[in-house]
N, C-alpha and C positions, 0 to 999 in steps of 0.2 A: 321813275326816270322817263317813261315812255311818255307821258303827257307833257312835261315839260319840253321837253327837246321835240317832239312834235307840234309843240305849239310855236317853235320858234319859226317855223315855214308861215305861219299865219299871221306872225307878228312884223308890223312894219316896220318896226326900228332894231329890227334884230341883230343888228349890229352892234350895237352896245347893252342887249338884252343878251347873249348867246355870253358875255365877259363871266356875267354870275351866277348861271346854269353852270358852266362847265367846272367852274372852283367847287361849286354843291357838289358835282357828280366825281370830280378826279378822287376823291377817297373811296368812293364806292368802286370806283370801276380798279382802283390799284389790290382792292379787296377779291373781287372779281377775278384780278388776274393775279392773281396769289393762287386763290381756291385753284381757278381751272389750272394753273403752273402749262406745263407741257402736253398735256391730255389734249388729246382731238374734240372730244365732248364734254360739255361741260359737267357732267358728270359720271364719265370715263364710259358712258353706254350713252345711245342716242335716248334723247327724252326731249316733251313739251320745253322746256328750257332752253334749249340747245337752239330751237325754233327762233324764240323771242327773243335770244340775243343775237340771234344772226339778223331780226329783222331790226333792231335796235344798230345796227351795226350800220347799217347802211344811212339810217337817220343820223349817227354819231360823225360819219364819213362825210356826209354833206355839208353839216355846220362844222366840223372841226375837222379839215383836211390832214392840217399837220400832226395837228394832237391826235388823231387817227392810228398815225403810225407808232406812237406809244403805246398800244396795247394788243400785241400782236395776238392774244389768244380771241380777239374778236374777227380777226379775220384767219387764223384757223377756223373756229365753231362756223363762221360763212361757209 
């Protein structure tokens, strides 16, 4: 996920580049927020993971403002 959605900073048409990243990622990420449910950590203890989606989190926040707010267990793990 992380190279896609980071490459969308570097892409100049990222406007209608970012439409079919985010279709690719919304089953991972509905997946995602299944596993972590209510837990503060992604996996209920702090771990290397817990890192990378909070730093995923903020890439995900930049191109998909709205769609953001759809997956609150990424701005818990922040």
């Amino acid at each position: 996920m992380a190279a896609e959605i980071k490459g969308l900073f570097f892409n100049k048409d990222y406007k209608t580049a970012k439409g079919p990243v985010l279709e690719k990622y919304n089953p991972k990420l509905a997946q995602l927020n299944e596993f972590v449910g209510h837990k503060e950590y992604v996996l209920d203890y702090l771990t290397l993971a817990d890192f990378l989606v909070a730093e995923e989190s903020h890439f995900i926040e930049a191109m998909y403002p709205e769609e953001y707010k759809n997956w609150p267990f990424l701005q818990r793990v922040r």
